[in-house]
ZADO-1210 file (C-alpha; in nm, 4 decimals, padded with zeros to 6 digits):
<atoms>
<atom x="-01.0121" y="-00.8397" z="01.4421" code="UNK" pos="1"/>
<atom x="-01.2507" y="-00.9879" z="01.1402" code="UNK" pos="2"/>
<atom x="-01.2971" y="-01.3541" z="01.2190" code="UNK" pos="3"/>
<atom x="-01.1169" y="-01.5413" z="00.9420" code="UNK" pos="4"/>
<atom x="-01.2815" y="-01.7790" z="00.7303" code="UNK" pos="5"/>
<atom x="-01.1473" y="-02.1151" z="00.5756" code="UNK" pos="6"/>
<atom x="-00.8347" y="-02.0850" z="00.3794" code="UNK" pos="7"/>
<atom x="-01.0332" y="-02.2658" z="00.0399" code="UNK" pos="8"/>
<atom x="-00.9595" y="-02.1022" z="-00.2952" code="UNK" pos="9"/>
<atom x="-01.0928" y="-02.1166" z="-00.5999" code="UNK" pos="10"/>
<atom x="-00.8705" y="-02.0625" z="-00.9212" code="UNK" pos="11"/>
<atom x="-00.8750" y="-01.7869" z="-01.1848" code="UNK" pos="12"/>
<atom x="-00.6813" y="-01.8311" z="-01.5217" code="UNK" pos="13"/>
<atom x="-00.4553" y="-01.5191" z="-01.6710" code="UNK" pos="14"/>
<atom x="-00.4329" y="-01.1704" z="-01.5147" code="UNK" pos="15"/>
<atom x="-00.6526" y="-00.8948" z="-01.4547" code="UNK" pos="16"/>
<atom x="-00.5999" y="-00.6931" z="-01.7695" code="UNK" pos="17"/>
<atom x="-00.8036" y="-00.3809" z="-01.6749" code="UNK" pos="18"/>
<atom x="-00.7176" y="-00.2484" z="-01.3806" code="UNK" pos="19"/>
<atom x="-00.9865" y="-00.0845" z="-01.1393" code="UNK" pos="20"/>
<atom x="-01.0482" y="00.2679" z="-01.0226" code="UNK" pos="21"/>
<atom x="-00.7551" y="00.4766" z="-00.8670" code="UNK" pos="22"/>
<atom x="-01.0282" y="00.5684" z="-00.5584" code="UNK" pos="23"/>
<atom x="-00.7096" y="00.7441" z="-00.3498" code="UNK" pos="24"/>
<atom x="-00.4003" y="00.8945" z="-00.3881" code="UNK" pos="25"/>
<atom x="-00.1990" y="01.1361" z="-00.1531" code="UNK" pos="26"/>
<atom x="00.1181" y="01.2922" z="-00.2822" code="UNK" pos="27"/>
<atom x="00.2510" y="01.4963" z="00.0975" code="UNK" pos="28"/>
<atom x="00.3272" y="01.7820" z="-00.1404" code="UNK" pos="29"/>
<atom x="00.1391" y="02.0280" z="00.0989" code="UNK" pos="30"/>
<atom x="00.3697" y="02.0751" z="00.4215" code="UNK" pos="31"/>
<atom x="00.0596" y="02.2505" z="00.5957" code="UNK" pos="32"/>
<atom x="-00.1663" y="01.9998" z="00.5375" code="UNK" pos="33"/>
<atom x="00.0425" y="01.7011" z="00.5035" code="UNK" pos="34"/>
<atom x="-00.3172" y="01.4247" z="00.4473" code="UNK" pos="35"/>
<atom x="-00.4161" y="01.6511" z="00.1730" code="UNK" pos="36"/>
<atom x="-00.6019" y="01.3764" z="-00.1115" code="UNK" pos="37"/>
<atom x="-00.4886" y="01.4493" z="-00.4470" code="UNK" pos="38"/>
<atom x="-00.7535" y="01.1874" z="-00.5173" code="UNK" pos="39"/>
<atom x="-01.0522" y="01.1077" z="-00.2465" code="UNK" pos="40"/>
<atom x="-01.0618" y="01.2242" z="00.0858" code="UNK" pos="41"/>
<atom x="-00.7731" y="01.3820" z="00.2793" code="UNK" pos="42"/>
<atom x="-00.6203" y="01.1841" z="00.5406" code="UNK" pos="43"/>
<atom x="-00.6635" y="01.2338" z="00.9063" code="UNK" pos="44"/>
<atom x="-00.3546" y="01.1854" z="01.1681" code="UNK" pos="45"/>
<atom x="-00.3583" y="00.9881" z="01.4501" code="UNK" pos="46"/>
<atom x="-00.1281" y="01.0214" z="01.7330" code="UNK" pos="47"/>
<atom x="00.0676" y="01.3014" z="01.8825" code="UNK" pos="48"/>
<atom x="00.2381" y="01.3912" z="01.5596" code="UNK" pos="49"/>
<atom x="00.5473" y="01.4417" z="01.6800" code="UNK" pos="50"/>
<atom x="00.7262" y="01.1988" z="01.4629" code="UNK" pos="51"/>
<atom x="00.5941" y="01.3810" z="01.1784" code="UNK" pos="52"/>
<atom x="00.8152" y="01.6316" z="00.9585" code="UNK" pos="53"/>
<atom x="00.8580" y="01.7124" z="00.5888" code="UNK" pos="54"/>
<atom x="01.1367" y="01.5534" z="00.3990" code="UNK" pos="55"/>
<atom x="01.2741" y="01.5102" z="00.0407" code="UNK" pos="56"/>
<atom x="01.0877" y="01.2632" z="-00.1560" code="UNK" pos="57"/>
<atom x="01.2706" y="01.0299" z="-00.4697" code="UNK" pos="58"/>
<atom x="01.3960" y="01.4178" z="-00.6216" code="UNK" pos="59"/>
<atom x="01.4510" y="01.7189" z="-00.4951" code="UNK" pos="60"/>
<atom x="01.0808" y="01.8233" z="-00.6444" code="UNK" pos="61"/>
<atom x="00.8949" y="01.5973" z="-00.4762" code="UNK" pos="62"/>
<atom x="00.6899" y="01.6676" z="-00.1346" code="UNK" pos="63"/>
<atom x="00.7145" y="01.3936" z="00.1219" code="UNK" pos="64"/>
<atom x="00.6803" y="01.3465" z="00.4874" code="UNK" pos="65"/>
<atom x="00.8366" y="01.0935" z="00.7758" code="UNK" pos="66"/>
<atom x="00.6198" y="00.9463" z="01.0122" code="UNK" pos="67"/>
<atom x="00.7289" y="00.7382" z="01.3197" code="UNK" pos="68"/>
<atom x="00.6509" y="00.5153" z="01.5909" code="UNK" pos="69"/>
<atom x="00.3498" y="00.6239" z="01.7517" code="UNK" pos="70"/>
<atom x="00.2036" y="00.8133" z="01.4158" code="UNK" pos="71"/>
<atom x="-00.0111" y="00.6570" z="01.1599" code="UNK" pos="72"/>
<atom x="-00.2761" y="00.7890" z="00.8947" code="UNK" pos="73"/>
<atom x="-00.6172" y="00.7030" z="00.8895" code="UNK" pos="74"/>
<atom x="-00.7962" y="00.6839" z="00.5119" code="UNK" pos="75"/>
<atom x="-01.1749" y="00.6807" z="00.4601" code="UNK" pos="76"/>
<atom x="-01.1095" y="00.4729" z="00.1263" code="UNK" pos="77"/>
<atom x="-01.5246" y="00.4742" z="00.0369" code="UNK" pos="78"/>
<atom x="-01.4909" y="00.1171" z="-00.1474" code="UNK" pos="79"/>
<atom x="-01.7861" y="-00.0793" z="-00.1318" code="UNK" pos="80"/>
<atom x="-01.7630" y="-00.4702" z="-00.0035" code="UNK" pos="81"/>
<atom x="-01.6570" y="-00.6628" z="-00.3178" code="UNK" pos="82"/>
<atom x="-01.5415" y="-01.0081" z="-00.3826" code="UNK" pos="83"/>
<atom x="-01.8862" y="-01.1991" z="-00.2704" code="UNK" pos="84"/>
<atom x="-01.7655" y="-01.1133" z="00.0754" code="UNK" pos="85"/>
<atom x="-01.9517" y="-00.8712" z="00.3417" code="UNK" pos="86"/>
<atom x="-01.5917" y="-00.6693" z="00.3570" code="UNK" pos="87"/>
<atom x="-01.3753" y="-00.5065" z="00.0600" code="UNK" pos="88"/>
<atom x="-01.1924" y="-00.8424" z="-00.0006" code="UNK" pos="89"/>
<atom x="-01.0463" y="-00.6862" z="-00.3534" code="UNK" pos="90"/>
<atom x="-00.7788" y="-00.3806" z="-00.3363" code="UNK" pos="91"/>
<atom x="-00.4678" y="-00.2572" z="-00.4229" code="UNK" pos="92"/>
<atom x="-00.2472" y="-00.0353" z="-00.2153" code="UNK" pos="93"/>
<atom x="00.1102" y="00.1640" z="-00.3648" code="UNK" pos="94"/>
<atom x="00.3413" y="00.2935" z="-00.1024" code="UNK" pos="95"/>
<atom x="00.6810" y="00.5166" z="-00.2300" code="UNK" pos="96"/>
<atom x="00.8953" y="00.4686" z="00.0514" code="UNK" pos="97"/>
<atom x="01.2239" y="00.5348" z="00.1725" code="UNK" pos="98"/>
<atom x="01.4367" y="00.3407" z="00.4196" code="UNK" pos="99"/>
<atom x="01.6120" y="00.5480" z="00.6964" code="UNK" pos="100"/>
<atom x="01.9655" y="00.3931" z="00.7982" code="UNK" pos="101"/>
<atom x="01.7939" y="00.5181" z="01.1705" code="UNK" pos="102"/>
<atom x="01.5406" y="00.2802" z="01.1483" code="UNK" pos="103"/>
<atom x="01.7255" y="00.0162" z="00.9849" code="UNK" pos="104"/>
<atom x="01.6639" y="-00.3359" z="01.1797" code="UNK" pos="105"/>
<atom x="01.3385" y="-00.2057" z="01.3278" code="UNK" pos="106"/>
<atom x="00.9817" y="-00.2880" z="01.2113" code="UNK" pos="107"/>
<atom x="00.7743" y="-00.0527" z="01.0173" code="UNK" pos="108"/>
<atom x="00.4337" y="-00.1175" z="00.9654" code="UNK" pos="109"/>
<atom x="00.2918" y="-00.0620" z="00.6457" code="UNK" pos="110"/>
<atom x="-00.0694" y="-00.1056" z="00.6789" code="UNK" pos="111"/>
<atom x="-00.3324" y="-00.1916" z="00.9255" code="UNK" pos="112"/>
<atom x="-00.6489" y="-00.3047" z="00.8770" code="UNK" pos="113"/>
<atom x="-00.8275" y="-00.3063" z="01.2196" code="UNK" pos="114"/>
<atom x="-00.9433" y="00.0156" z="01.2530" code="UNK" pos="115"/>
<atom x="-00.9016" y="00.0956" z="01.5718" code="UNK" pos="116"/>
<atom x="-00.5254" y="-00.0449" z="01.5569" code="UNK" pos="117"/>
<atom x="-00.6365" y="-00.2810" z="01.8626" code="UNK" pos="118"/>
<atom x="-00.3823" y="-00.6009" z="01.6724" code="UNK" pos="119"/>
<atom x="-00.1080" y="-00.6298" z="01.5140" code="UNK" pos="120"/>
<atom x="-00.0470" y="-00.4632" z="01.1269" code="UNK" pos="121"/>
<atom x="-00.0966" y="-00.6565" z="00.8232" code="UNK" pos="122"/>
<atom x="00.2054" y="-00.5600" z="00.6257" code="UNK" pos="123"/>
<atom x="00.5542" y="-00.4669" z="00.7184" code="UNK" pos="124"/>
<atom x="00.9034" y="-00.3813" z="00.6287" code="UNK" pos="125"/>
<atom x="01.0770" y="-00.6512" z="00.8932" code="UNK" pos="126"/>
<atom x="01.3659" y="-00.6260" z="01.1085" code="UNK" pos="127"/>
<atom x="01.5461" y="-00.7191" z="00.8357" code="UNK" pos="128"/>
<atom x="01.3827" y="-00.5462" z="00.5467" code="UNK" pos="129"/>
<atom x="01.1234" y="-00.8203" z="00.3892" code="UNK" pos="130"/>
<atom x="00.7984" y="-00.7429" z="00.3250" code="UNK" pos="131"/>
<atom x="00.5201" y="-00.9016" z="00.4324" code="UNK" pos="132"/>
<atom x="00.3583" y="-01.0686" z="00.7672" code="UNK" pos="133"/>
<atom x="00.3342" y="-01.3776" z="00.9231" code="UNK" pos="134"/>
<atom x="-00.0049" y="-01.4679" z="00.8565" code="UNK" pos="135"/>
<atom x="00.0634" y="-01.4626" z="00.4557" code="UNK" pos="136"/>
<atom x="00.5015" y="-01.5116" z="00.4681" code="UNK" pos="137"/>
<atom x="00.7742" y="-01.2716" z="00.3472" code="UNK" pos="138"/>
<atom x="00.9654" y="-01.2039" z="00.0576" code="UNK" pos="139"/>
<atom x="01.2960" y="-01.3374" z="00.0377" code="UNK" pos="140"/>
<atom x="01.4246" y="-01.0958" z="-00.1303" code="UNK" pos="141"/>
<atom x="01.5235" y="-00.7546" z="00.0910" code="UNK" pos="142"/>
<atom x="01.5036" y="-00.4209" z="00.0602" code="UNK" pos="143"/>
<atom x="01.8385" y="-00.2074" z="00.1676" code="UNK" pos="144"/>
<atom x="01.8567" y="00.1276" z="00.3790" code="UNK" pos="145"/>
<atom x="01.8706" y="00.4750" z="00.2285" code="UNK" pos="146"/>
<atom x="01.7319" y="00.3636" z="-00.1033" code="UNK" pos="147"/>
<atom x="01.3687" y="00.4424" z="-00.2494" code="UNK" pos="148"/>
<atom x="01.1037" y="00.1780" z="-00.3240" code="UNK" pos="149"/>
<atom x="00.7783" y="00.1460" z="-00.4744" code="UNK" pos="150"/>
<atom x="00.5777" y="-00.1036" z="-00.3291" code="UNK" pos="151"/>
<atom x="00.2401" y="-00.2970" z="-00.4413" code="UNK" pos="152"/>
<atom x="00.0160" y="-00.4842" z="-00.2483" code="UNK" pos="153"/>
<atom x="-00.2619" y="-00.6520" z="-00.4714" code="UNK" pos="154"/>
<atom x="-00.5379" y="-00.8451" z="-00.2781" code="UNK" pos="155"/>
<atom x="-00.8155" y="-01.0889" z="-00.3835" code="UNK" pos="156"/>
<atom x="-00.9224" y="-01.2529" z="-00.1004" code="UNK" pos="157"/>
<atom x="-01.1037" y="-01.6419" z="-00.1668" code="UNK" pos="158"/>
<atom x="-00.9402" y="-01.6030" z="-00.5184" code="UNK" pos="159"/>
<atom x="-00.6139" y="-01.7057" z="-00.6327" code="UNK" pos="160"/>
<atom x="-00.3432" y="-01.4646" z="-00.7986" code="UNK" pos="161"/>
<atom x="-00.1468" y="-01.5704" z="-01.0873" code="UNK" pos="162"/>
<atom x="00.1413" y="-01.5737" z="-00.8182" code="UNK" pos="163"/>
<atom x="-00.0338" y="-01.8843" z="-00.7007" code="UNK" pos="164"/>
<atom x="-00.1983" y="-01.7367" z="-00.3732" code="UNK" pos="165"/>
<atom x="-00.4913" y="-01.4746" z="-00.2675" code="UNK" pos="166"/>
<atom x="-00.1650" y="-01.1577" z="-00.2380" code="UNK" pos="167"/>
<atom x="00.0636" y="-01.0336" z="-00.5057" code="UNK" pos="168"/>
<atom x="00.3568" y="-00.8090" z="-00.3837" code="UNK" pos="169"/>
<atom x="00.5910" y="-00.6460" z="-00.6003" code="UNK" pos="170"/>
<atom x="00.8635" y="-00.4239" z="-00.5239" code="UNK" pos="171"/>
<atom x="01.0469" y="-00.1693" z="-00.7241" code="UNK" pos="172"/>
<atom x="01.3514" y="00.0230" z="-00.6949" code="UNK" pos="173"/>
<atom x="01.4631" y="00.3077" z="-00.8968" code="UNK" pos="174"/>
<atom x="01.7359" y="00.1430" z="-01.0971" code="UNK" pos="175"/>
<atom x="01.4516" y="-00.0407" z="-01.2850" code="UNK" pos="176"/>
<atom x="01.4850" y="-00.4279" z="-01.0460" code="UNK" pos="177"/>
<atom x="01.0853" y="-00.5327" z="-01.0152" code="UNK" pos="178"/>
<atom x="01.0352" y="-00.8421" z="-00.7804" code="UNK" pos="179"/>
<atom x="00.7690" y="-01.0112" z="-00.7575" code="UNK" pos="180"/>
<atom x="00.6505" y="-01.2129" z="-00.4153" code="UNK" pos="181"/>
<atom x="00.3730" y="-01.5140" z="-00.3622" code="UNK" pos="182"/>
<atom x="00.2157" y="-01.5113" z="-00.0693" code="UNK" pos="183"/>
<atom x="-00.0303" y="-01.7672" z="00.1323" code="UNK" pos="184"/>
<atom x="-00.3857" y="-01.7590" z="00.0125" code="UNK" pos="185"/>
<atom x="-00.6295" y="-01.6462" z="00.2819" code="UNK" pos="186"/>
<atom x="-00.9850" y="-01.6886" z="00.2730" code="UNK" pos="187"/>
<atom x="-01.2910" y="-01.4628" z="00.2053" code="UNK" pos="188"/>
<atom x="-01.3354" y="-01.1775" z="00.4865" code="UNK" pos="189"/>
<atom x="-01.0007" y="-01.2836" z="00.5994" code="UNK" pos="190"/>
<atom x="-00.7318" y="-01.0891" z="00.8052" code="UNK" pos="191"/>
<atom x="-00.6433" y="-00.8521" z="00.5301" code="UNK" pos="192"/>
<atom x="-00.9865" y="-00.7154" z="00.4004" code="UNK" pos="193"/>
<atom x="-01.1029" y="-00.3744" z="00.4467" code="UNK" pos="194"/>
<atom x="-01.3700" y="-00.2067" z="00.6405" code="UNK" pos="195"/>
<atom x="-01.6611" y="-00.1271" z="00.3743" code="UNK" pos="196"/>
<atom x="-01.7805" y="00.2482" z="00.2667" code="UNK" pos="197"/>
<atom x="-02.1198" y="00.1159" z="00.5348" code="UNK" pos="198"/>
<atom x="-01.9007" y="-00.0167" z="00.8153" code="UNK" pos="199"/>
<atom x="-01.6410" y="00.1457" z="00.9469" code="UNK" pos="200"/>
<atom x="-01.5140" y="00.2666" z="00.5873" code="UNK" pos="201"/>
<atom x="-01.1253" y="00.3165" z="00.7935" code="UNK" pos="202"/>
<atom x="-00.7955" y="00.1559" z="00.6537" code="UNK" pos="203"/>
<atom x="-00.4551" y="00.2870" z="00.8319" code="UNK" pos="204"/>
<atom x="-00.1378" y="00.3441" z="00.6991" code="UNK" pos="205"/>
<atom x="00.2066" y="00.3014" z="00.8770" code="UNK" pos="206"/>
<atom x="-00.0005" y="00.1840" z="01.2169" code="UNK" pos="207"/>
<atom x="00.0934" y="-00.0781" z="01.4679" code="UNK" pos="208"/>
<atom x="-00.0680" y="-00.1412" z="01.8543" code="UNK" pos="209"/>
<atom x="00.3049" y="-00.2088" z="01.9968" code="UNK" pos="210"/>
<atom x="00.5606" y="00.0009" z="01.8174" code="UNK" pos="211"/>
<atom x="00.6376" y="-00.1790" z="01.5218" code="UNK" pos="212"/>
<atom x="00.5773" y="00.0979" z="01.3011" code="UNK" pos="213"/>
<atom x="00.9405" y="00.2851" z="01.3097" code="UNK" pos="214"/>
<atom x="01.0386" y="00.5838" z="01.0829" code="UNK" pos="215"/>
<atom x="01.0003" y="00.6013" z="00.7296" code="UNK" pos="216"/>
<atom x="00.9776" y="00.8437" z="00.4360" code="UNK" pos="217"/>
<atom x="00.7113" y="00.8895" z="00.2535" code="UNK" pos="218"/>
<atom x="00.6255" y="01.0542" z="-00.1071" code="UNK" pos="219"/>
<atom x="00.3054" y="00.8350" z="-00.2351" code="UNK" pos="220"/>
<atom x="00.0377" y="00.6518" z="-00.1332" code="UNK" pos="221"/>
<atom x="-00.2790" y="00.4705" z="-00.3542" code="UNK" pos="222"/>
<atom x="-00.5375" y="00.2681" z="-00.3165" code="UNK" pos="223"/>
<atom x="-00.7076" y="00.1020" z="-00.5925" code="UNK" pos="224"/>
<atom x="-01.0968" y="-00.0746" z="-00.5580" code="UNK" pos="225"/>
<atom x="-00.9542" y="-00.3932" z="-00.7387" code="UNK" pos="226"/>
<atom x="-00.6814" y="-00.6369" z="-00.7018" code="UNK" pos="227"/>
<atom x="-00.3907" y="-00.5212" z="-00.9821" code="UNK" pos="228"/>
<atom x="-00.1940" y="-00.8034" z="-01.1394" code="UNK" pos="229"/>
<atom x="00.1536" y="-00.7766" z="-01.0925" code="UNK" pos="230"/>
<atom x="00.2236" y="-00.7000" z="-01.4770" code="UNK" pos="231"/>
<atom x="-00.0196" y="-00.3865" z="-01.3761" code="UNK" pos="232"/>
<atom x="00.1899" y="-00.3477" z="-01.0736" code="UNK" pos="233"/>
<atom x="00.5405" y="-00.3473" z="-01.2547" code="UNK" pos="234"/>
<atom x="00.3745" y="-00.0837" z="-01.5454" code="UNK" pos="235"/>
<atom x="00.3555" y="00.1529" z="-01.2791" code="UNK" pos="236"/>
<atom x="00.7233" y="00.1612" z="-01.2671" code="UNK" pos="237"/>
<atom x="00.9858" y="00.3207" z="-01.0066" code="UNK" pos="238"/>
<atom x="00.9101" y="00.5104" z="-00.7143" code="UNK" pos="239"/>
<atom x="00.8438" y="00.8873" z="-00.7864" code="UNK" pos="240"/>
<atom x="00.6764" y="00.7616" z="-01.1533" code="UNK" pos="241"/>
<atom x="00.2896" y="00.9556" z="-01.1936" code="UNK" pos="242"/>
<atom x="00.0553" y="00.7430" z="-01.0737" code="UNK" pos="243"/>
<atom x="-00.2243" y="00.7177" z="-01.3582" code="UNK" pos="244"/>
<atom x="-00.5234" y="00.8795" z="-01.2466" code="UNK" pos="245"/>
<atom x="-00.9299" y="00.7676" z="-01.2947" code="UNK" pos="246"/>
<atom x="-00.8765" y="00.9065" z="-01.6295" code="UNK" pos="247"/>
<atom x="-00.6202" y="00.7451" z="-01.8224" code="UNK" pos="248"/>
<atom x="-00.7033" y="00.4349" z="-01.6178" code="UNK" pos="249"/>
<atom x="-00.9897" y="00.4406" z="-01.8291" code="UNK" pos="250"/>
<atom x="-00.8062" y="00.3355" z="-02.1043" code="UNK" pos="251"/>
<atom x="-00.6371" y="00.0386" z="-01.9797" code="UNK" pos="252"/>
<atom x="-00.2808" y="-00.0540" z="-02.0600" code="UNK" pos="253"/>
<atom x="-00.0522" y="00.1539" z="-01.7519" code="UNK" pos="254"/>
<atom x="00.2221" y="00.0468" z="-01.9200" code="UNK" pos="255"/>
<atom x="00.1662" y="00.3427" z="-02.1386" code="UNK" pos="256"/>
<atom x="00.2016" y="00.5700" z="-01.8091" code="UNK" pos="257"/>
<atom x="00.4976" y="00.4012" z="-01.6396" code="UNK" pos="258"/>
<atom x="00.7331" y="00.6358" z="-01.6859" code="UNK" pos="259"/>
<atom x="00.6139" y="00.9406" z="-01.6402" code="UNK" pos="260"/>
<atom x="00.7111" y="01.1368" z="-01.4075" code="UNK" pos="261"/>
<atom x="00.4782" y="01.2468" z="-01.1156" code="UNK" pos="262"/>
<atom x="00.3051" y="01.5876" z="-01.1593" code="UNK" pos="263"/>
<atom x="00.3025" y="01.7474" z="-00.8538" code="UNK" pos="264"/>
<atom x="00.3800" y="02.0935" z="-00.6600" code="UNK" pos="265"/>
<atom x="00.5968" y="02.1421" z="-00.3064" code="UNK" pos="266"/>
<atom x="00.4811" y="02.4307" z="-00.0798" code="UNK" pos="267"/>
</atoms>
């Protein structure tokens, strides 16, 4: 694990109003390569695969995989270091997920940043379905079982959110509900920063040392060089919604891309 640094933060006024490059996105719409990058480079599995199998994603058009205990996703996310720090300290990750009533009361782990998975994952679905981790708290609000969410984790380590703290979560489902969670602020090259493009250059997806990364369902994935404010976060709208690539990012504003729908083919 990174050694963490002092938990002192400085302040920024307002949000981020233009949000950052789209540097990854993968869409599972190819069931014979399931890693295939619609955006960046394609994924790479790690494990037996077993737990792996194609599934429905939020409609009946869109590709999707589970993944289970024991199976996780490695992504070479080619971000340089950023914040001042000598790791990627600012990022943005976007998980569509579904909840399996099978796995409901289990932990599944949503990211990890130690890239050999040799700790514990930074983000989870708990035991009882709030997000989050110890080291920054949970939401108090919950998610329920066999119901779609789109999830965003916006980082900015040493800095401070307009949540208050150096994480903004948000979580949407698809009948339009957006919550937003504050988390603890963690310091510069903290817990939760990311390998660089020159070290390492390896984040993990759905990985966990002991277990704690039990079945979900899968249909998106993004990562984004920059830490999104949640206003970007809630533009992006419900799960199965396009994710605006490099392109129209360049014009600011997502809000103008919310709602449409994802563009996508199922082998």
């Amino acid at each position: 694990m990174k050694a963490l640094h002092s938990f002192a933060t400085l302040f920024i006024a307002g949000s981020l109003s233009c949000p950052g490059a789209l540097v990854g996105l993968w869409e599972f719409s190819d069931a014979a390569n399931p890693g295939a990058a619609t955006i960046g480079n394609d994924l790479t599995l790690q494990g037996s695969g077993t737990t792996l199998a194609v599934a429905t994603g939020v409609s009946v058009e869109d590709g999707a995989i589970q993944i289970g205990a024991g199976d996780h996703f490695d992504a070479a996310h080619d971000i340089a270091a950023n914040g001042g720090g000598a790791y990627v300290n600012e990022f943005t990750l976007v998980f569509d997920v579904f909840l399996p009533s099978a796995s409901d009361g289990t932990w599944r782990s949503l990211l990890q940043t130690n890239n050999t998975n040799a700790n514990d994952g930074d983000l989870f679905i708990s035991s009882g379905n709030a997000i989050g981790v110890g080291a920054i708290g949970y939401s108090t609000e919950t998610l329920a079982a066999e119901n779609w969410y789109r999830i965003g984790f916006s980082v900015a380590l040493g800095l401070e959110l307009e949540t208050g703290g150096s994480f903004a979560t948000v979580f949407t489902d698809g009948a339009g509900n957006s919550t937003q969670v504050s988390h603890l602020s963690q310091g510069l090259d903290g817990r939760h920063s990311l390998y660089p493009i020159d070290n390492g250059n390896i984040v993990k997806f759905f990985a966990d040392e002991s277990g704690e990364d039990n079945l979900l369902v899968v249909s998106n994935v993004a990562i984004y060089d920059s830490a999104l404010s949640s206003a970007d976060m809630i533009a992006l709208g419900a799960p199965g919604n396009a994710i605006p690539e490099p392109s129209l990012l360049a014009l600011c504003g997502l809000s103008l891309f919310g709602f449409l729908r994802r563009r996508r083919l199922v082998s």
